[in-house]
PAKOL-15283 format. One record per residue (C-alpha): x, y, z; residue number from 1. Coordinates in Angstrom, 3 decimals. Each point is the difference from the previous one (the first is absolute). Layout:
east;north;up;i
X;Y;Z;NUM
...
END
This chain:
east;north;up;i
50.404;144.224;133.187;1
1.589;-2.684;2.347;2
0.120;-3.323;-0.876;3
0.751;0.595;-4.043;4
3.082;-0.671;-1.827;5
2.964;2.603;-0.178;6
-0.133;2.214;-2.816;7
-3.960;-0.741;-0.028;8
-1.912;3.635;0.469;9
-4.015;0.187;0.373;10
-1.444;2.853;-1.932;11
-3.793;0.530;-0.669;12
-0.929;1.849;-3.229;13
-2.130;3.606;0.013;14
-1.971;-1.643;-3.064;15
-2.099;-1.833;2.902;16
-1.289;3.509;0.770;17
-1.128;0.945;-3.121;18
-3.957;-0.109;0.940;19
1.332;3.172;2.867;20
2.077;2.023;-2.793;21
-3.254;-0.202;-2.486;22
-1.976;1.616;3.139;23
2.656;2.526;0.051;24
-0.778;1.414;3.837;25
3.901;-0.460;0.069;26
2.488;0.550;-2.644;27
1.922;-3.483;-0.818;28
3.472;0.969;1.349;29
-1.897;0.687;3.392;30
-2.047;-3.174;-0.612;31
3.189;-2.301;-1.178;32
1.914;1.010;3.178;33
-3.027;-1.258;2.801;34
2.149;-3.596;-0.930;35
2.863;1.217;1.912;36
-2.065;2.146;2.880;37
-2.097;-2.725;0.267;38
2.595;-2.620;0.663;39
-0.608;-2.430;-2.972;40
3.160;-0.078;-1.446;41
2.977;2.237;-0.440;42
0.875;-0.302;-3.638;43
-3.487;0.572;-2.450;44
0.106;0.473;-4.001;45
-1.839;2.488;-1.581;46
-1.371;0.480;-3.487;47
1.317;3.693;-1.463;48
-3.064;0.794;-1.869;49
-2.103;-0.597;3.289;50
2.086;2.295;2.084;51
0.123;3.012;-2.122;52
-2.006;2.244;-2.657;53
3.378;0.889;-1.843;54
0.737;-3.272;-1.172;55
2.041;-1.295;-2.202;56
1.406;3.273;0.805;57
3.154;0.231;2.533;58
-1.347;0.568;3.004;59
3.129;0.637;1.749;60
-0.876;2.452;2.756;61
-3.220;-2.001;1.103;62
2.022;-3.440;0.006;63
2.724;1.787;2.123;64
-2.671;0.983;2.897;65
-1.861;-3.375;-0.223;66
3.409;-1.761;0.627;67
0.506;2.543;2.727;68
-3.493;-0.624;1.467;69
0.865;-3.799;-0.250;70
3.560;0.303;1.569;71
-2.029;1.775;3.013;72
-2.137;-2.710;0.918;73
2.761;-2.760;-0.931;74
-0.787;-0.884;-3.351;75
0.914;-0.102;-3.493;76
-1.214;-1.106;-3.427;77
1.054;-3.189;-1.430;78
-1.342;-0.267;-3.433;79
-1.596;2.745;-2.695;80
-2.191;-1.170;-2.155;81
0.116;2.144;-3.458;82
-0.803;-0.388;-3.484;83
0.885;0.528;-3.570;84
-3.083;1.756;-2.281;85
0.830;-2.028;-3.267;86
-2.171;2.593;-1.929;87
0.890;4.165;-0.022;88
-4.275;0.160;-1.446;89
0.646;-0.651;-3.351;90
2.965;-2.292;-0.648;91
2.082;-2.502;1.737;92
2.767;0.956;1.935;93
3.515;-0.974;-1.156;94
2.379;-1.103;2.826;95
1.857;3.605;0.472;96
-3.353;0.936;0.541;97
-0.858;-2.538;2.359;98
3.219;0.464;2.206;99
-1.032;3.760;0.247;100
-3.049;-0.966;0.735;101
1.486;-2.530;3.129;102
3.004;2.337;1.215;103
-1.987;2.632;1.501;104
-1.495;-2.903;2.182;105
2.888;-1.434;0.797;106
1.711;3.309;1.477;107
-3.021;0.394;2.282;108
-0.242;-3.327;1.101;109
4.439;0.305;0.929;110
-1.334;3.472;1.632;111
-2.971;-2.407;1.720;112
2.879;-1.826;1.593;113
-0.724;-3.284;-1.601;114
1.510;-3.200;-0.560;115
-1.741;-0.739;-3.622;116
-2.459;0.670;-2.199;117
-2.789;-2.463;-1.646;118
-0.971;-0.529;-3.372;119
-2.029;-2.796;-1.992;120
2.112;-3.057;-0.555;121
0.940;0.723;-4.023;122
-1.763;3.533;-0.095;123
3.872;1.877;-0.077;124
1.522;-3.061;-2.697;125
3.079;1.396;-1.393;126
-0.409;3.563;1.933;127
1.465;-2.227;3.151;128
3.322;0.165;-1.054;129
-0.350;3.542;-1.621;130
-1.092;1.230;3.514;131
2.873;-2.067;2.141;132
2.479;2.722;0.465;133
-2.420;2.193;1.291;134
-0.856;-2.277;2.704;135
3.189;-0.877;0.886;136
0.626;3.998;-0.017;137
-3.314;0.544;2.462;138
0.654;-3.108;1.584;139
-3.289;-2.113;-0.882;140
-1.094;-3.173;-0.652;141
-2.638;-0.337;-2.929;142
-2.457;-2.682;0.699;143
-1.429;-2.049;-2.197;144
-3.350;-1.179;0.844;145
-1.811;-3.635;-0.593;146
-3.508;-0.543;0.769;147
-2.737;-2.131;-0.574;148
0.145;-1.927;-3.190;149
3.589;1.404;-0.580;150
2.212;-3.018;0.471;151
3.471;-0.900;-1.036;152
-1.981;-1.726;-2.364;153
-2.014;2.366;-1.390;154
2.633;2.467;-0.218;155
3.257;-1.189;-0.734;156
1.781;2.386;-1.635;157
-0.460;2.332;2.745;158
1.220;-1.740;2.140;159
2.317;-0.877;-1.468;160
1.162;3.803;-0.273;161
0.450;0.446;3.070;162
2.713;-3.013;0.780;163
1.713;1.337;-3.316;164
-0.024;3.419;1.600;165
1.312;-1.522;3.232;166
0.206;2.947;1.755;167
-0.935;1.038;4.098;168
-1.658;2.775;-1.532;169
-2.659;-2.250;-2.361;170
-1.788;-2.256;2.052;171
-3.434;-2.368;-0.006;172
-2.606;0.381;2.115;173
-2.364;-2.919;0.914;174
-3.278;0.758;0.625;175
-1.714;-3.311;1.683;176
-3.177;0.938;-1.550;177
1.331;-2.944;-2.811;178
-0.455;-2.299;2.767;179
-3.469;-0.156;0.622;180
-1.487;-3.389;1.101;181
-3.479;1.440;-0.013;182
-1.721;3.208;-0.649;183
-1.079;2.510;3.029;184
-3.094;-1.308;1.439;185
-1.348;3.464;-0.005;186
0.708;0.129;-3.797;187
-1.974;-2.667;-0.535;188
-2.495;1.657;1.857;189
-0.033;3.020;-2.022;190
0.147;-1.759;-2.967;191
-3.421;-1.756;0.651;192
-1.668;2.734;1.067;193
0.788;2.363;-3.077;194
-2.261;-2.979;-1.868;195
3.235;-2.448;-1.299;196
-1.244;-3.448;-1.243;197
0.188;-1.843;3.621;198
1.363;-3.314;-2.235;199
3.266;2.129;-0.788;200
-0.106;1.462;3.632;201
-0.136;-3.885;1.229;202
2.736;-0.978;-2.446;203
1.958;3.132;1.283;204
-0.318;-0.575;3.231;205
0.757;-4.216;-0.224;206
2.715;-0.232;-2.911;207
1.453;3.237;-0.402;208
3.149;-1.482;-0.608;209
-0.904;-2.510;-2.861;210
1.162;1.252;-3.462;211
-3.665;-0.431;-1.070;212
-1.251;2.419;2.097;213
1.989;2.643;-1.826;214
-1.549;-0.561;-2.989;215
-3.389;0.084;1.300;216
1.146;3.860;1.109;217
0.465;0.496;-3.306;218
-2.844;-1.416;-1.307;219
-2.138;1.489;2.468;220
1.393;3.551;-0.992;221
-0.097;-0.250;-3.827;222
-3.800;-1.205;0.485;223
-0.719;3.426;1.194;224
-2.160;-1.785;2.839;225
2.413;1.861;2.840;226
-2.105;2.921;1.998;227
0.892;3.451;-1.056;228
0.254;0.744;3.226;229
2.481;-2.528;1.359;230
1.438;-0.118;-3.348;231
3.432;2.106;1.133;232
-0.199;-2.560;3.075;233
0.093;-2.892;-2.295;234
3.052;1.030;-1.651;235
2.152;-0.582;2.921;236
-0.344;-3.847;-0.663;237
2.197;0.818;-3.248;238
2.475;2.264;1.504;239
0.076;0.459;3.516;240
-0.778;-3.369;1.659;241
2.883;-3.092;-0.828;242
0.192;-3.710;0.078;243
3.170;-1.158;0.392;244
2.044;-1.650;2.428;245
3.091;0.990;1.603;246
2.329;-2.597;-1.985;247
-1.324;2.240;-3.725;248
2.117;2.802;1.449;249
2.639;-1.604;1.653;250
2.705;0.259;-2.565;251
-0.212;4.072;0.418;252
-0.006;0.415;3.734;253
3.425;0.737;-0.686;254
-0.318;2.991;-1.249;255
-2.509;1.714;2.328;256
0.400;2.992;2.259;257
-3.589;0.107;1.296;258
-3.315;-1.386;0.238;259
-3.721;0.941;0.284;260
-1.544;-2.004;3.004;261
-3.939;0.947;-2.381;262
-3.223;-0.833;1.710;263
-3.243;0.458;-0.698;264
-2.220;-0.868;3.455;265
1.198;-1.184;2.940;266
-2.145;-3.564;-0.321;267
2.641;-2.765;0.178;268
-2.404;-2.917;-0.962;269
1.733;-3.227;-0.348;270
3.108;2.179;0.287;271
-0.269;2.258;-3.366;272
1.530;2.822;1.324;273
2.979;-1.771;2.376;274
0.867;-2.793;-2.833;275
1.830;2.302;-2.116;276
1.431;2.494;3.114;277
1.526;-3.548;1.177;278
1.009;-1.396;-2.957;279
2.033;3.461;-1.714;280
1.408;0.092;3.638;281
1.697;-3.153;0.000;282
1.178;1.016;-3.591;283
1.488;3.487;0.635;284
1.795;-1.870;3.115;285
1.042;-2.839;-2.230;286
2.016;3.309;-2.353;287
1.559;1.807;2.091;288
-2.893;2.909;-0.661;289
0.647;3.831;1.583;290
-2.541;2.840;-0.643;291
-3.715;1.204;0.618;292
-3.032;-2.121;0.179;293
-2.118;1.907;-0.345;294
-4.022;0.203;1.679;295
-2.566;0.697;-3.450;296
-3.742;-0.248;0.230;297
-1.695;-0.487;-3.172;298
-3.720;-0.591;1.206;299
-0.579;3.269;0.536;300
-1.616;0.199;-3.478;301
-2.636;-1.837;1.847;302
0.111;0.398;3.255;303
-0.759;2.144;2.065;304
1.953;-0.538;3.602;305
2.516;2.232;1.692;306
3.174;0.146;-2.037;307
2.701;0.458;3.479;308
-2.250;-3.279;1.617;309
0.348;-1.833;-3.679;310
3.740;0.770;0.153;311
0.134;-0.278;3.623;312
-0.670;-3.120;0.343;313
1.488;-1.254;-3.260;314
3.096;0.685;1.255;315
-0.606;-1.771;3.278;316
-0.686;-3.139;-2.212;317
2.870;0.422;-2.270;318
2.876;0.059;3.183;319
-1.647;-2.702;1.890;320
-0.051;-2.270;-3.449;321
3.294;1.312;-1.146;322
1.849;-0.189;3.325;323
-0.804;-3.915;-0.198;324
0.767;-1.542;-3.471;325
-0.426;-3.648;-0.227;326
0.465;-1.619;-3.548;327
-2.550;0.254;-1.665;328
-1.382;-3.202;-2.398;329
0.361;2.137;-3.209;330
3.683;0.947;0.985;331
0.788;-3.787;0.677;332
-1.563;-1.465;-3.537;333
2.071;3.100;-1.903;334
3.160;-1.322;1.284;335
-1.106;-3.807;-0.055;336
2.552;-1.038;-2.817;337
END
């Protein structure tokens, strides 16, 4: 898109169609490649176990005529998402297991025609160097995810992995869901109605921020007083949704190669959703950044809108915040000495 750094590519993710590829009136490679016809973006990630019954088998063949279906319409995959099954059924899988368990996803995702593939930040551990000269053989980057709660903080050593590794081919990927001022509106929403205590939905929605608040999540869920049938909802407030600020990452922006522009809804009260666009904008420009940022909708769990309108006008949002980066406060007190 015009207007964005060089080296700066929009995707949008075929995860934000998921609701369409449970329907199944359309088969998911069909389904992922209405982002290109439809003119939202150019590059889009996919997740291999959505696209394909044969998974984790090679699906070589199949990945060959997607990429030629893609190529057609002038697109191409950025990122695979794939897996490792730590358990064959019975036992734990030791790590020559677990790289023969990843390689026949990472041939089909070089046959896919993509840049990298994604995996939980600390999920691969030592198996990242194990499976390095096989991506610099198919020509891959391995992505290491962070999400949520998952901050340098929280995770150190794995982090710390991949700057050891220092490698083009092993690199982080941000996902701004960490930076959450405040929770999704419509969350909250959903939240209320399933029958949550509306003191912990007020204390959600004011101070969601506070350490406190935290351990009244906690609390809440080892009291057994959460709704079975928001309970799977609820558990997003320990995984899925962050807290932190843009300076509690800054010390690994150097080592990232991509980043997940998540949303939830599109409601931007007292700027929610555009705070944390603005602020890992001025960041990435502040590092010399390249790579995919990449469109994700998460509130699909609860929602139930158009997923190419969600993404459409995501995206719209995104360029127009992320063509025009002021500093932003958080940036200026992380480098106030």
């Amino acid at each position: 898109m015009s207007g964005l750094p060089a080296g700066w590519t929009f995707s949008a993710s075929a995860f934000n169609i998921t609701p369409e590829v449970v329907r199944a009136e359309r088969t998911a490679p069909d389904l992922a490649l209405t982002l290109v016809e439809r003119g939202l973006a150019s590059a889009i990630e996919v997740e291999l176990g959505q696209l394909w019954r044969g998974y984790p088998a090679a699906t070589l063949d199949e990945a060959r005529a997607l990429r030629e279906r893609l190529d057609a319409v002038g697109g191409r995959v950025s990122i695979v998402g794939v897996s490792i099954d730590e358990w064959d059924g019975h036992r734990r899988r030791d790590d020559d297991e677990r790289l023969a368990f990843l390689e026949p996803q990472l041939r089909t995702s070089a046959a896919l025609g993509a840049h990298g593939v994604r995996l939980p930040i600390g999920q691969a551990g030592a198996l990242l160097e194990r499976a390095l000269p096989l991506l610099e053989e198919l020509d891959l980057v391995l992505f290491e995810e962070a999400q949520g709660h998952q901050t340098p903080a929280a995770s150190p050593e794995a982090y710390a992995r991949i700057a050891e590794i220092d490698s083009l081919h092993v690199r982080l990927l941000l996902d701004i869901s960490m930076l959450m001022p405040a929770l999704p509106v419509t969350y909250l929403e959903e939240l209320a109605r399933g029958g949550v205590d509306p003191t912990l939905v007020a204390l959600l929605r004011d101070r969601w921020r506070e350490p406190e608040t935290h351990g009244a999540v906690i609390d809440h869920l080892r009291s057994g007083r959460v709704p079975g049938q928001v309970h799977t909802l609820y558990m997003n407030l320990l995984v899925r949704f962050g807290r932190s600020d843009i300076a509690d990452v800054a010390s690994v922006l150097p080592l990232l190669g991509a980043v997940h522009l998540k949303f939830w809804d599109l409601d931007d009260s007292d700027d929610r959703l555009s705070d944390p666009l603005r602020d890992v904008g001025t960041a990435l420009g502040a590092t010399g950044f390249t790579g995919t940022l990449c469109s994700e909708w998460g509130g699909q769990e609860w929602l139930d809108d158009d997923p190419w309108e969600m993404t459409s006008r995501h995206l719209a949002l995104a360029a127009a915040l992320l063509s025009d980066r002021p500093p932003s406060a958080s940036l200026q007190r992380a480098s106030t000495p």
